[in-house]
HTML snippet that shows the backbone in 3Dmol.js (N, CA, C, O; Angstrom):
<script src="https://3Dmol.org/build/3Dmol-min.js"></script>
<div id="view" style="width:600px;height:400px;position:relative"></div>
<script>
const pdb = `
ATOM      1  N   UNK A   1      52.189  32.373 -17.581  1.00  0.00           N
ATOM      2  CA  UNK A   1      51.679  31.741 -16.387  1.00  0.00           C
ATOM      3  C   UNK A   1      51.685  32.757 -15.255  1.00  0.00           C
ATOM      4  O   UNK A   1      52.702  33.436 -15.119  1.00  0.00           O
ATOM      5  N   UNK A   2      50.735  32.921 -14.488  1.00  0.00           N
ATOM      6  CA  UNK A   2      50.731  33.730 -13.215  1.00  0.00           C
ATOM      7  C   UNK A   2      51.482  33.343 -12.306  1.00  0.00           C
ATOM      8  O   UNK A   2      52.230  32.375 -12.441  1.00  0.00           O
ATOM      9  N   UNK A   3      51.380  34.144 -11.090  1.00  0.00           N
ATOM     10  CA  UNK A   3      51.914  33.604  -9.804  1.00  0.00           C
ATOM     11  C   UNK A   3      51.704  32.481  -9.294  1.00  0.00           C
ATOM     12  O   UNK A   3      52.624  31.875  -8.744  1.00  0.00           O
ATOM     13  N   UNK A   4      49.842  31.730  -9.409  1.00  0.00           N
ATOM     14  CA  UNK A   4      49.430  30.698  -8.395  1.00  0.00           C
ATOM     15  C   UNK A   4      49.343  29.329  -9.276  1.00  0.00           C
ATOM     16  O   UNK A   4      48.701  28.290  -9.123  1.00  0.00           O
ATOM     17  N   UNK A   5      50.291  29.788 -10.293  1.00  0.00           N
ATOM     18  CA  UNK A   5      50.408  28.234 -11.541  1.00  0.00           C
ATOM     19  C   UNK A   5      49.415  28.733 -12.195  1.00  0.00           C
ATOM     20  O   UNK A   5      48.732  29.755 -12.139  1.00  0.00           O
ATOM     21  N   UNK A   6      49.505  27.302 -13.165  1.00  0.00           N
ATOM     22  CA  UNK A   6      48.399  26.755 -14.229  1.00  0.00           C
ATOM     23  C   UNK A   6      46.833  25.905 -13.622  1.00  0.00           C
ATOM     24  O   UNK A   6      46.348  25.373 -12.623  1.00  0.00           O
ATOM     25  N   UNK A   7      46.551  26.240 -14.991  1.00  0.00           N
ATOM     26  CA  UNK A   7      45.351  24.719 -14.538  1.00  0.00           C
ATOM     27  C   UNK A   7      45.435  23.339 -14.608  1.00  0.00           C
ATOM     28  O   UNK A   7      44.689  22.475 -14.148  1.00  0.00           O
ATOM     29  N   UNK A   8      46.806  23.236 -15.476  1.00  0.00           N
ATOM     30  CA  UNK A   8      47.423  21.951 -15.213  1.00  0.00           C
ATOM     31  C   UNK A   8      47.446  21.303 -14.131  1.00  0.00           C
ATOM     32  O   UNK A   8      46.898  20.241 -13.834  1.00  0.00           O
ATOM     33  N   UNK A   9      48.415  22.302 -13.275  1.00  0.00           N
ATOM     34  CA  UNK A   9      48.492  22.060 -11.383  1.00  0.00           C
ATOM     35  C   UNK A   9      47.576  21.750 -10.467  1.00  0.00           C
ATOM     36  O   UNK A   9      47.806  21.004  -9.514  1.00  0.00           O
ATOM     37  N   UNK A  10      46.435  22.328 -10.709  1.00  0.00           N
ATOM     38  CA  UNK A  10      44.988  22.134  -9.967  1.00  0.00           C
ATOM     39  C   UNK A  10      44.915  20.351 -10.825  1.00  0.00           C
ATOM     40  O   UNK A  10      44.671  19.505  -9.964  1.00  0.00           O
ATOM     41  N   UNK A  11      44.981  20.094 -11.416  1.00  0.00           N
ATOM     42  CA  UNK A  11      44.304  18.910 -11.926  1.00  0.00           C
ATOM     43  C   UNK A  11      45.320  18.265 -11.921  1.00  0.00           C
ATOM     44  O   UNK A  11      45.059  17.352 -12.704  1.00  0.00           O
ATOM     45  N   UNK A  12      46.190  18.136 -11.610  1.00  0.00           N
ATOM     46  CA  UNK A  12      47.663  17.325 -11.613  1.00  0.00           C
ATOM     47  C   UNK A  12      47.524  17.080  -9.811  1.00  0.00           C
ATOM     48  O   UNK A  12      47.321  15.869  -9.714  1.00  0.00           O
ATOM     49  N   UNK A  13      47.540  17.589  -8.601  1.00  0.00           N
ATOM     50  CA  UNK A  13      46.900  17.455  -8.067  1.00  0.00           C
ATOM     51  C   UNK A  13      45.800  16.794  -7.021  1.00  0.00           C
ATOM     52  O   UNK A  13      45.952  16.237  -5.933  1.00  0.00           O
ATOM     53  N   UNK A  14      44.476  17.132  -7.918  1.00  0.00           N
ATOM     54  CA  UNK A  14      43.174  16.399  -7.886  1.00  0.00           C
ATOM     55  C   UNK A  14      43.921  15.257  -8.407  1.00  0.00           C
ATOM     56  O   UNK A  14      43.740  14.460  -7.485  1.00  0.00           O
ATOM     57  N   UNK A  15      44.638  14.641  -9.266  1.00  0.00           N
ATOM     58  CA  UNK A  15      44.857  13.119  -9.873  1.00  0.00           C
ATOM     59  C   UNK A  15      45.538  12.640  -8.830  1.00  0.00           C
ATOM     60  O   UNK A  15      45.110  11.736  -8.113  1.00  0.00           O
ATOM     61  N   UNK A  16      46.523  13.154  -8.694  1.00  0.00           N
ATOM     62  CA  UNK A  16      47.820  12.410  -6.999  1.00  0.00           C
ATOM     63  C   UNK A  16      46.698  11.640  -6.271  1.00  0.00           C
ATOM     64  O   UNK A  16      46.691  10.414  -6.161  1.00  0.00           O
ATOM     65  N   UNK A  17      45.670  12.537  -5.741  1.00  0.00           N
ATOM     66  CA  UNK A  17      45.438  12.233  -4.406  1.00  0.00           C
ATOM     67  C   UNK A  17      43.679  11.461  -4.982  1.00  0.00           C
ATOM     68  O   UNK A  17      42.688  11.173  -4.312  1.00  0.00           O
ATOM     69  N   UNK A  18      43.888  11.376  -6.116  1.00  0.00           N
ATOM     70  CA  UNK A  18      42.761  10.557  -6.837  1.00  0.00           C
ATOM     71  C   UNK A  18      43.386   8.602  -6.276  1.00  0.00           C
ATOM     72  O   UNK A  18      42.937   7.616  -5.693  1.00  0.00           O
ATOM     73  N   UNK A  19      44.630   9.063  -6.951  1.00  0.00           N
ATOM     74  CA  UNK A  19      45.449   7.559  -7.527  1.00  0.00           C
ATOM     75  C   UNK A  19      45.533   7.318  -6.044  1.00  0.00           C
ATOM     76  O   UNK A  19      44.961   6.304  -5.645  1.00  0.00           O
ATOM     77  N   UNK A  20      46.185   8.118  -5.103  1.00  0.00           N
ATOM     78  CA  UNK A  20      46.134   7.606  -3.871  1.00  0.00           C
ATOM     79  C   UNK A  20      45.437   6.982  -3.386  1.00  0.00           C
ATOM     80  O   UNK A  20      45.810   5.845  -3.097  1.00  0.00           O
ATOM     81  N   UNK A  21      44.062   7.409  -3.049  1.00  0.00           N
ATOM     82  CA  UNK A  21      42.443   6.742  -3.062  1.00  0.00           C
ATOM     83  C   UNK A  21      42.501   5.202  -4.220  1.00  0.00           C
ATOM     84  O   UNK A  21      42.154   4.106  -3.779  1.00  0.00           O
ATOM     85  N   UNK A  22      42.863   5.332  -5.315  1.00  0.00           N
ATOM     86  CA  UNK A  22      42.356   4.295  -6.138  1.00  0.00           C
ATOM     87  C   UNK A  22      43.822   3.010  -5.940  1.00  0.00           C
ATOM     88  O   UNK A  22      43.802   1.866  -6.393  1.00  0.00           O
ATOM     89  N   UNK A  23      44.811   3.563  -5.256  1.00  0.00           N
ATOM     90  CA  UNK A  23      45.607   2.546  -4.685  1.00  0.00           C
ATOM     91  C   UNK A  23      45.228   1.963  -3.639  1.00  0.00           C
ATOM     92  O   UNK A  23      45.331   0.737  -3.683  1.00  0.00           O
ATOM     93  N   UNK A  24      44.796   2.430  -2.640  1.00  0.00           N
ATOM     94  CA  UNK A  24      44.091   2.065  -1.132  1.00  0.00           C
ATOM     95  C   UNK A  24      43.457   1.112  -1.635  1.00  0.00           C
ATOM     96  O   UNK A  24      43.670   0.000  -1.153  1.00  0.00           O
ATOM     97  N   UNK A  25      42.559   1.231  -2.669  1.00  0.00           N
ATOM     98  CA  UNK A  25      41.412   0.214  -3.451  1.00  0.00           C
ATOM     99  C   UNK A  25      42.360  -1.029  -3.333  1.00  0.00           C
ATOM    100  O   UNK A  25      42.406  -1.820  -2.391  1.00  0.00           O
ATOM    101  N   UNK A  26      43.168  -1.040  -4.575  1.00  0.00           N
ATOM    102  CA  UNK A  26      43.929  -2.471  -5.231  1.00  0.00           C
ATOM    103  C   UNK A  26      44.597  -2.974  -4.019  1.00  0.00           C
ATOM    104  O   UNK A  26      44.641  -4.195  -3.876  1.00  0.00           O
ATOM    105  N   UNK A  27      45.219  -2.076  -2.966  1.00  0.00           N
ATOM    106  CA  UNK A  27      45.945  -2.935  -1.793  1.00  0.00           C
ATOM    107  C   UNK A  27      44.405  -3.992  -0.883  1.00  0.00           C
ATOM    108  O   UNK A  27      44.408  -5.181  -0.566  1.00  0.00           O
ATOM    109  N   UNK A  28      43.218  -2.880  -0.696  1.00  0.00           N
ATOM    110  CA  UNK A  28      42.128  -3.863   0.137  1.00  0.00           C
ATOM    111  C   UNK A  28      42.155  -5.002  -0.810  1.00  0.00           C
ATOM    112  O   UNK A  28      42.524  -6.000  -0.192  1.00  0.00           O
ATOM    113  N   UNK A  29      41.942  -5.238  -1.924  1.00  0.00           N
ATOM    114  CA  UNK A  29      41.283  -6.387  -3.071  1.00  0.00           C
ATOM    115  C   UNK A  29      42.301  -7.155  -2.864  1.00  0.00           C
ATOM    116  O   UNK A  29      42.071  -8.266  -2.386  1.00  0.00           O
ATOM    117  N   UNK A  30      44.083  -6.657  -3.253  1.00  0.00           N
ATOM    118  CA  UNK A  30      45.206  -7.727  -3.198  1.00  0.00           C
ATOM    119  C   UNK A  30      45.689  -8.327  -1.939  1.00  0.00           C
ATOM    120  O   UNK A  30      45.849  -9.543  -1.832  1.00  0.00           O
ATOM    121  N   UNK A  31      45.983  -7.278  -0.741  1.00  0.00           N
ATOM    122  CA  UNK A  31      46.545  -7.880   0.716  1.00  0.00           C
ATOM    123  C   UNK A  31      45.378  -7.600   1.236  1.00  0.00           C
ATOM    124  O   UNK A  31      44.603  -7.480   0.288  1.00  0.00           O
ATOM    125  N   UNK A  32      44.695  -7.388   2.468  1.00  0.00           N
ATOM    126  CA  UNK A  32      44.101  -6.774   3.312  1.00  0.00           C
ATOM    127  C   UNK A  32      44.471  -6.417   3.874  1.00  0.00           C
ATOM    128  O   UNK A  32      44.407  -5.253   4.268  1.00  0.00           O
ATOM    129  N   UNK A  33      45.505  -7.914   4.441  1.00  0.00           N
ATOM    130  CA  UNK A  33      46.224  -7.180   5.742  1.00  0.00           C
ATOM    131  C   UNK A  33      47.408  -5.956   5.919  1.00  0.00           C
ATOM    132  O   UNK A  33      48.170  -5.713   6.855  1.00  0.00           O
ATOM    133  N   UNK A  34      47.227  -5.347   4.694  1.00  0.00           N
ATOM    134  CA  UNK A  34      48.337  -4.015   4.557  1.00  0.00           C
ATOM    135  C   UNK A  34      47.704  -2.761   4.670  1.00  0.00           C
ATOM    136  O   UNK A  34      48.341  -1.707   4.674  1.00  0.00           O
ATOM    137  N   UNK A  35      46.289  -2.841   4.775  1.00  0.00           N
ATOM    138  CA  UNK A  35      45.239  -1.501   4.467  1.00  0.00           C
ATOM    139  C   UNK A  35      45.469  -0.478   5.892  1.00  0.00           C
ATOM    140  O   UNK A  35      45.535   0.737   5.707  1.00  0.00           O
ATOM    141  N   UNK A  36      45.585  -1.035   7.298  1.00  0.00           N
ATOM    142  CA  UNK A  36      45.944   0.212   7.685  1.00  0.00           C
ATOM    143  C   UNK A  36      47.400   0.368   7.381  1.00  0.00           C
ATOM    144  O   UNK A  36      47.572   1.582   7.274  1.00  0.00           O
ATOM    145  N   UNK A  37      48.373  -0.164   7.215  1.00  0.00           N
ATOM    146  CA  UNK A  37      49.238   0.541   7.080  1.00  0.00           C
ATOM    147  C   UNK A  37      49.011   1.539   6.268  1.00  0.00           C
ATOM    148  O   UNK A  37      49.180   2.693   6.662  1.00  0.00           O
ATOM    149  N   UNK A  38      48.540   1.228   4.848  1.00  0.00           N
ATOM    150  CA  UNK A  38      48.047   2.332   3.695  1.00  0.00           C
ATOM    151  C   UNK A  38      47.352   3.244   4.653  1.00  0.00           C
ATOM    152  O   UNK A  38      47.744   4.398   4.829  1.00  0.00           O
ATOM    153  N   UNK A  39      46.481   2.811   5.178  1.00  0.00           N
ATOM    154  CA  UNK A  39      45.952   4.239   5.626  1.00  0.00           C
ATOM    155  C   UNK A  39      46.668   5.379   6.379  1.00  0.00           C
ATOM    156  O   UNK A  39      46.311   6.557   6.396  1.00  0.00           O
ATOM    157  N   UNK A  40      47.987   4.713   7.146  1.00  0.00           N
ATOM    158  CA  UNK A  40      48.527   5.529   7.858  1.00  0.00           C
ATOM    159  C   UNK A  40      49.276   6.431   6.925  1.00  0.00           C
ATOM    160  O   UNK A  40      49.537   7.632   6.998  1.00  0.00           O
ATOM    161  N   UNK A  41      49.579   5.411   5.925  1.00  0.00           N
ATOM    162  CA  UNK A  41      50.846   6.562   4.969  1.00  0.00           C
ATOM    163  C   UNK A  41      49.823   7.588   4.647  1.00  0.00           C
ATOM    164  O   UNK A  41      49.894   8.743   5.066  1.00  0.00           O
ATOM    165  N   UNK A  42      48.766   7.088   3.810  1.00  0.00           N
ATOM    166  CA  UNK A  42      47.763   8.142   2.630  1.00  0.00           C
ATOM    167  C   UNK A  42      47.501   9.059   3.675  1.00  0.00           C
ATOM    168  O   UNK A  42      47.826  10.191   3.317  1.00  0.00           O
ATOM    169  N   UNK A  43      47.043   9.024   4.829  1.00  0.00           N
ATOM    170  CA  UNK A  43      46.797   9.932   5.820  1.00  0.00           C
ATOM    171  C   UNK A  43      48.207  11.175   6.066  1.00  0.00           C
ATOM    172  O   UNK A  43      48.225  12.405   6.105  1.00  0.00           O
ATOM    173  N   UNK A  44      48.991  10.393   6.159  1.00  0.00           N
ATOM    174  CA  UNK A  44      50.193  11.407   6.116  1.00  0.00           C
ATOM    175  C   UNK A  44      50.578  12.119   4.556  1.00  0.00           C
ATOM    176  O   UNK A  44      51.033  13.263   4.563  1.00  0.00           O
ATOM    177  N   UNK A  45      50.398  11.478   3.379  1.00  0.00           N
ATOM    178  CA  UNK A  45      50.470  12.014   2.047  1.00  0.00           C
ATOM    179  C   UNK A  45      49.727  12.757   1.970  1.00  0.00           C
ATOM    180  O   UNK A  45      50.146  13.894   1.752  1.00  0.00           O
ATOM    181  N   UNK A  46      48.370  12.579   2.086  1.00  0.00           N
ATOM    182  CA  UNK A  46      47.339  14.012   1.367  1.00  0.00           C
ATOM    183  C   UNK A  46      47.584  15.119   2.877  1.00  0.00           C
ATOM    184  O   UNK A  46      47.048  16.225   2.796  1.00  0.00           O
ATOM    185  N   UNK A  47      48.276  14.830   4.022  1.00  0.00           N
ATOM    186  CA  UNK A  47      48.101  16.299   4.369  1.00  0.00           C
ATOM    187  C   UNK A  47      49.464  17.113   4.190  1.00  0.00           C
ATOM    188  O   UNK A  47      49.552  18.338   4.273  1.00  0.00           O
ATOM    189  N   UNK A  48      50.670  16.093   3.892  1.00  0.00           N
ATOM    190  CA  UNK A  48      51.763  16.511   3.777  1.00  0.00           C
ATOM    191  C   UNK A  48      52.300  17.458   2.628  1.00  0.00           C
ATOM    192  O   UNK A  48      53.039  18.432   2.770  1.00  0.00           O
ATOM    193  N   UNK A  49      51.583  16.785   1.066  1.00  0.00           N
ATOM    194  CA  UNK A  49      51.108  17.184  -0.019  1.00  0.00           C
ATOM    195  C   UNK A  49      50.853  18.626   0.001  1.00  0.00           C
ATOM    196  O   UNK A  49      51.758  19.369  -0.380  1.00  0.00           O
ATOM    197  N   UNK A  50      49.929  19.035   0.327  1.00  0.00           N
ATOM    198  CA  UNK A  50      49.421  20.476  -0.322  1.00  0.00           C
ATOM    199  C   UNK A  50      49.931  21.377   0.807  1.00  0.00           C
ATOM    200  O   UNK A  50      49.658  22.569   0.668  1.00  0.00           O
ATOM    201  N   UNK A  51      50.709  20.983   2.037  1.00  0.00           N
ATOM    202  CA  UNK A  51      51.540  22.163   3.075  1.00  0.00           C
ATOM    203  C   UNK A  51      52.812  21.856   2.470  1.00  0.00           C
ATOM    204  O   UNK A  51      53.721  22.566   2.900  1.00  0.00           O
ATOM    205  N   UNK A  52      53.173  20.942   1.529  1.00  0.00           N
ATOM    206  CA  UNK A  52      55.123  20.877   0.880  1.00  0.00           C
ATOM    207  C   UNK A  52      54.806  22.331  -0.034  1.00  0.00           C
ATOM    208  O   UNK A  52      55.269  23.465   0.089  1.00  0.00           O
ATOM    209  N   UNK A  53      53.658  21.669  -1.138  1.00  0.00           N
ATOM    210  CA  UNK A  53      53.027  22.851  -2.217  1.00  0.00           C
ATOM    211  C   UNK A  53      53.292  23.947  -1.835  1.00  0.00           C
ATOM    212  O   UNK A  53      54.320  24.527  -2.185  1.00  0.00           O
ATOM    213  N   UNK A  54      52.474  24.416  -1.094  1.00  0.00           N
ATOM    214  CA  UNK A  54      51.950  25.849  -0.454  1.00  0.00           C
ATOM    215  C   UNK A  54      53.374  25.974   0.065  1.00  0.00           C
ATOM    216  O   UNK A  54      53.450  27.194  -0.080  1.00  0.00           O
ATOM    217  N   UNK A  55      54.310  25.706   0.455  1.00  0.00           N
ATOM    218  CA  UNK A  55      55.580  26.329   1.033  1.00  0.00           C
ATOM    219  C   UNK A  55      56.680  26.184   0.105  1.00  0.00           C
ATOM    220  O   UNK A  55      57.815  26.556   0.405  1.00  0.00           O
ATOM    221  N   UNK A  56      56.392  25.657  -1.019  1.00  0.00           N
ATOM    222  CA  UNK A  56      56.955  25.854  -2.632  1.00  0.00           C
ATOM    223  C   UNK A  56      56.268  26.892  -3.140  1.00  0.00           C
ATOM    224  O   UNK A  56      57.072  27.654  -3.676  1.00  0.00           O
ATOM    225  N   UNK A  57      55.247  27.256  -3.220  1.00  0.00           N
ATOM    226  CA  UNK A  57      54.452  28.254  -4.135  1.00  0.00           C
ATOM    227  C   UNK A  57      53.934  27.969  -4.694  1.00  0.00           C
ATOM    228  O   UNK A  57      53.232  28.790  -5.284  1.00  0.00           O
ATOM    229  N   UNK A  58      53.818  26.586  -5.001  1.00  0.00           N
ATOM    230  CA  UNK A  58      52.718  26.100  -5.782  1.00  0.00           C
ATOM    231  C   UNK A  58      51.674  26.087  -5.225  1.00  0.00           C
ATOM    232  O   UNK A  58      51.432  25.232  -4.373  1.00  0.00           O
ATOM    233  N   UNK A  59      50.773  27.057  -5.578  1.00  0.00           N
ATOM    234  CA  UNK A  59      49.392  27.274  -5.187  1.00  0.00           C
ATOM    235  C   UNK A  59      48.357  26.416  -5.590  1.00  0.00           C
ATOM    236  O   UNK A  59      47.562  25.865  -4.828  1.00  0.00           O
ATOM    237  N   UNK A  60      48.391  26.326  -6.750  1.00  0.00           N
ATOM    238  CA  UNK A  60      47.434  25.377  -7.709  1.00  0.00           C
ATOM    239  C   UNK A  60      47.276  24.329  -7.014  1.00  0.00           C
ATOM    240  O   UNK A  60      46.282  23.998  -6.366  1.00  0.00           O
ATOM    241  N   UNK A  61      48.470  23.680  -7.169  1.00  0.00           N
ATOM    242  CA  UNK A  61      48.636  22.408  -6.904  1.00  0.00           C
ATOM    243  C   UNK A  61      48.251  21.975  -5.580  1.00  0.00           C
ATOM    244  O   UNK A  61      47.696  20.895  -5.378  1.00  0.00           O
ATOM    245  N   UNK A  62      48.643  23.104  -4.357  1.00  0.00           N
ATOM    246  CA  UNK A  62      48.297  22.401  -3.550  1.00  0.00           C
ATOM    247  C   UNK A  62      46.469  22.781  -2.922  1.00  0.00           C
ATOM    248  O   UNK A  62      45.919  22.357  -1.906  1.00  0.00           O
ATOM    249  N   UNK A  63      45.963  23.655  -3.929  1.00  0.00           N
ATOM    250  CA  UNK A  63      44.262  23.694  -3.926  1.00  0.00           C
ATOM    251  C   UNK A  63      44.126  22.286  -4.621  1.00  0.00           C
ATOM    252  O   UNK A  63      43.264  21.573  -4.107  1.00  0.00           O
ATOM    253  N   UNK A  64      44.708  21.825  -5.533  1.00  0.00           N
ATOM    254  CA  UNK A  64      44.431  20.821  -6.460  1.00  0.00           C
ATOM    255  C   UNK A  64      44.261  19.634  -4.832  1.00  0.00           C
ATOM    256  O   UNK A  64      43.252  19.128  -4.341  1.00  0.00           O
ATOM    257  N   UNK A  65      45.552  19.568  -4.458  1.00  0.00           N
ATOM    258  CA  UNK A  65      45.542  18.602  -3.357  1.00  0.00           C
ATOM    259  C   UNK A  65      44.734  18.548  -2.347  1.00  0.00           C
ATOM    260  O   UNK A  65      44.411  17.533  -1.729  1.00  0.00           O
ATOM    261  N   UNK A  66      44.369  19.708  -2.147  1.00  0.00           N
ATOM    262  CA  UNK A  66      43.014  19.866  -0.391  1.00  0.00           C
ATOM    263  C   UNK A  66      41.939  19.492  -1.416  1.00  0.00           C
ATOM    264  O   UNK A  66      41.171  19.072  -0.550  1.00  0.00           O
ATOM    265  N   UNK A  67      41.105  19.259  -2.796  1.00  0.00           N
ATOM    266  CA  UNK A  67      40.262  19.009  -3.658  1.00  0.00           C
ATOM    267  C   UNK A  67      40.155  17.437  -3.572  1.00  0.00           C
ATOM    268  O   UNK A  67      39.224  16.672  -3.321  1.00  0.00           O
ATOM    269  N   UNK A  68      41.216  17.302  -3.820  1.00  0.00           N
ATOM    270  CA  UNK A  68      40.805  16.372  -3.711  1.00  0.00           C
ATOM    271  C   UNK A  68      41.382  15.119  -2.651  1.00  0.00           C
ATOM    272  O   UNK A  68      41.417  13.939  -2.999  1.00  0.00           O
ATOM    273  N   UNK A  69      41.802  15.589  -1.367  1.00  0.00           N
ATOM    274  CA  UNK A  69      41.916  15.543  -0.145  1.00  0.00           C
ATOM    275  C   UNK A  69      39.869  15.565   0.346  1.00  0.00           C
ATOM    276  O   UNK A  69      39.160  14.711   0.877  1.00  0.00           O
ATOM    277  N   UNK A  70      39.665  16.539  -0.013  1.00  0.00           N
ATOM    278  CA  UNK A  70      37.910  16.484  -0.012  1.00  0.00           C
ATOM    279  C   UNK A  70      37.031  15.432  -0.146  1.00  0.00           C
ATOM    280  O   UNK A  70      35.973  15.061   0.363  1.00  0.00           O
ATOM    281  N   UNK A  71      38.073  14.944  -1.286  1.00  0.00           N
ATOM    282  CA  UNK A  71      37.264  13.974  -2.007  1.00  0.00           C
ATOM    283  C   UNK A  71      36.975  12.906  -1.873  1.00  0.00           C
ATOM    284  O   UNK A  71      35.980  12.246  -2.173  1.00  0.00           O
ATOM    285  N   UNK A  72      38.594  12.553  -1.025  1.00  0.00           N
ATOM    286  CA  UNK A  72      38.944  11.009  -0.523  1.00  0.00           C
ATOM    287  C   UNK A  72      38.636  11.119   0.843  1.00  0.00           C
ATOM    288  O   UNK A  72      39.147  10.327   1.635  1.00  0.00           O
ATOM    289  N   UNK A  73      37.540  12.372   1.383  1.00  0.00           N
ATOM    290  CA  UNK A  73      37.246  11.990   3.011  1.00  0.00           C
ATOM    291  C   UNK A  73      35.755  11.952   2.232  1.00  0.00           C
ATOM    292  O   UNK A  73      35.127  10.975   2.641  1.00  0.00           O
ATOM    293  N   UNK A  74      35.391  12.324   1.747  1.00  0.00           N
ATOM    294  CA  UNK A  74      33.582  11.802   0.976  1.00  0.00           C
ATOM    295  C   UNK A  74      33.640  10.420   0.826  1.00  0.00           C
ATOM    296  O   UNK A  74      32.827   9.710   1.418  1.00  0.00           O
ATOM    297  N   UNK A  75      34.716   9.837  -0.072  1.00  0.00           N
ATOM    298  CA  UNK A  75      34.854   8.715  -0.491  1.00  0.00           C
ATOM    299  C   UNK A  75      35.070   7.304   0.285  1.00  0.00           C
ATOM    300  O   UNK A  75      34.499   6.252  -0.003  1.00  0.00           O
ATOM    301  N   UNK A  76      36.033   7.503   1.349  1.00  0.00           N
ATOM    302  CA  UNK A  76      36.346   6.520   2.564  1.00  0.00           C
ATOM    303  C   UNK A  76      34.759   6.903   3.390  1.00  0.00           C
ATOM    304  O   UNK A  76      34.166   5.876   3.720  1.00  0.00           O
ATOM    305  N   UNK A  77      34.022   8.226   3.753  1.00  0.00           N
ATOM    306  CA  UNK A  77      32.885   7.608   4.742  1.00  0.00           C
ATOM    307  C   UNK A  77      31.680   6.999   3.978  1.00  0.00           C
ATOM    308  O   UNK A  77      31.002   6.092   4.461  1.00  0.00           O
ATOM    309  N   UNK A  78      31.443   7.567   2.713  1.00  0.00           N
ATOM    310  CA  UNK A  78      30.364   7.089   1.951  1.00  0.00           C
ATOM    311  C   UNK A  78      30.774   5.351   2.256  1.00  0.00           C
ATOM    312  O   UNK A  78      30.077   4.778   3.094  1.00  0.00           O
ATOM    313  N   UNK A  79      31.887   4.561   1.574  1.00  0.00           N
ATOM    314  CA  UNK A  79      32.269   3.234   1.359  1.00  0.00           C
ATOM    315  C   UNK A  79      32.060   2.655   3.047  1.00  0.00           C
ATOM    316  O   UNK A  79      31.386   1.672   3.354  1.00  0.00           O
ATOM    317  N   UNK A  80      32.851   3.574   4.044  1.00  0.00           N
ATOM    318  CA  UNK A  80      32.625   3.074   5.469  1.00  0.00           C
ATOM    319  C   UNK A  80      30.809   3.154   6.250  1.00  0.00           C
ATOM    320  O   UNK A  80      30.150   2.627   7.147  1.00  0.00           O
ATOM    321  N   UNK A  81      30.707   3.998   5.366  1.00  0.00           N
ATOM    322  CA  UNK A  81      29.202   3.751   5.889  1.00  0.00           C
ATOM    323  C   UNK A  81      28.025   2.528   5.042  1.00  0.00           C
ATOM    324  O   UNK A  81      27.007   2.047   5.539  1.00  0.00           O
ATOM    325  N   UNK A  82      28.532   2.301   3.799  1.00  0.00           N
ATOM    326  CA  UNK A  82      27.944   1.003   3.496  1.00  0.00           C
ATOM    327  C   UNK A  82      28.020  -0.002   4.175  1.00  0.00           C
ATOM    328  O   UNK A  82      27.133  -0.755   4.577  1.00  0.00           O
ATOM    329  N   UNK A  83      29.777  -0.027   4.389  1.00  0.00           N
ATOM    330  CA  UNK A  83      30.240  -1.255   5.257  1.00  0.00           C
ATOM    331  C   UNK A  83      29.196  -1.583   6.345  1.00  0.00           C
ATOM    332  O   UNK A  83      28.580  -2.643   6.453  1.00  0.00           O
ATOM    333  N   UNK A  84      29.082  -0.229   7.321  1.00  0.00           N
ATOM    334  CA  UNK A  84      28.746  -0.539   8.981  1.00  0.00           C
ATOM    335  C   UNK A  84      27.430  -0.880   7.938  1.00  0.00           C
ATOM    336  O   UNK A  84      27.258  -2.080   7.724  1.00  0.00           O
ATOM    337  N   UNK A  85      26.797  -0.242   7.491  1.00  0.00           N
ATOM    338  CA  UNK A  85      25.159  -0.428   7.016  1.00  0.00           C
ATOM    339  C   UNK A  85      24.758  -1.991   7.049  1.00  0.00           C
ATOM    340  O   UNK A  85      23.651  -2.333   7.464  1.00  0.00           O
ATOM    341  N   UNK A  86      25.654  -2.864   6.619  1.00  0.00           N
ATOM    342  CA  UNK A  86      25.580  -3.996   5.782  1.00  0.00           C
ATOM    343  C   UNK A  86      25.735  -4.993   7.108  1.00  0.00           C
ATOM    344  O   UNK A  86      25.247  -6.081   7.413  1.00  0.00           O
ATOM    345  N   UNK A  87      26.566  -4.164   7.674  1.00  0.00           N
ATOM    346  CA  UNK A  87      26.516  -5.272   9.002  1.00  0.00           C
ATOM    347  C   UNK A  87      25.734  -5.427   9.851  1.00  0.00           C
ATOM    348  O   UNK A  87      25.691  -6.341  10.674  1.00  0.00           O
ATOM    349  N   UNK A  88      25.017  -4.511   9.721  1.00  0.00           N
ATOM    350  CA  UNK A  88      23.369  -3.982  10.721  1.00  0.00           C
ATOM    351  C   UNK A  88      23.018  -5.235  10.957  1.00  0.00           C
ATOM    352  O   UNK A  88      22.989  -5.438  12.171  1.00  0.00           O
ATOM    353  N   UNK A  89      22.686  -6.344  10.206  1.00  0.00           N
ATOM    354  CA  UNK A  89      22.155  -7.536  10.097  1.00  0.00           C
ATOM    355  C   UNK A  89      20.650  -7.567   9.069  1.00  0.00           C
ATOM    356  O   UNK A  89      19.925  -6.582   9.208  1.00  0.00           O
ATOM    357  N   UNK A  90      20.381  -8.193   8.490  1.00  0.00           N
ATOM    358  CA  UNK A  90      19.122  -7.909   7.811  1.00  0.00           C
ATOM    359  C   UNK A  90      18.884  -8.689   6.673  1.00  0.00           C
ATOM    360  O   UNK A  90      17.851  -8.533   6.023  1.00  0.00           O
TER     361      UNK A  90
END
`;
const viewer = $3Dmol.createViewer("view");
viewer.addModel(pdb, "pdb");
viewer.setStyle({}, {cartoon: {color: "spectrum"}});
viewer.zoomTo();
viewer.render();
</script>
């Protein structure tokens, strides 16, 4: 193994901050009324995540984490922009 990890790490990662995103999901569907709280934590997890990494040395992992940190800001405006879309009226 090198210095900046495996490829495990990169994709170990991308999954954390996948499941994070796909928990946010099951809390809107089960409570509602808990979703910002979720948002406040997940907001503090994916940036806390890959600056713990990076000051461990885990490199991988915490590219793995800004990846998919990426992913879940595509993902919340794509879904938030249906939302507002839908409310347009029409």
């Amino acid at each position: 193994m090198n210095q900046n990890g495996s490829l495990k790490d990169l994709w170990i990662g991308i999954g954390i901050t996948i499941g994070i995103y796909l928990a946010g999901l099951v809390i809107l569907l089960a409570a509602a009324y808990l979703f910002f709280i979720y948002l406040i934590v997940a907001v503090l997890a994916l940036l806390i995540i890959p600056a713990v990494s990076f000051a461990k040395g885990k490199k991988r992992l915490a590219q793995g984490a800004l990846i998919g940190l990426g992913l879940n800001i595509l993902l919340f405006t794509a879904c938030f922009g249906i939302i507002i879309s839908g409310l347009g009226g029409g």
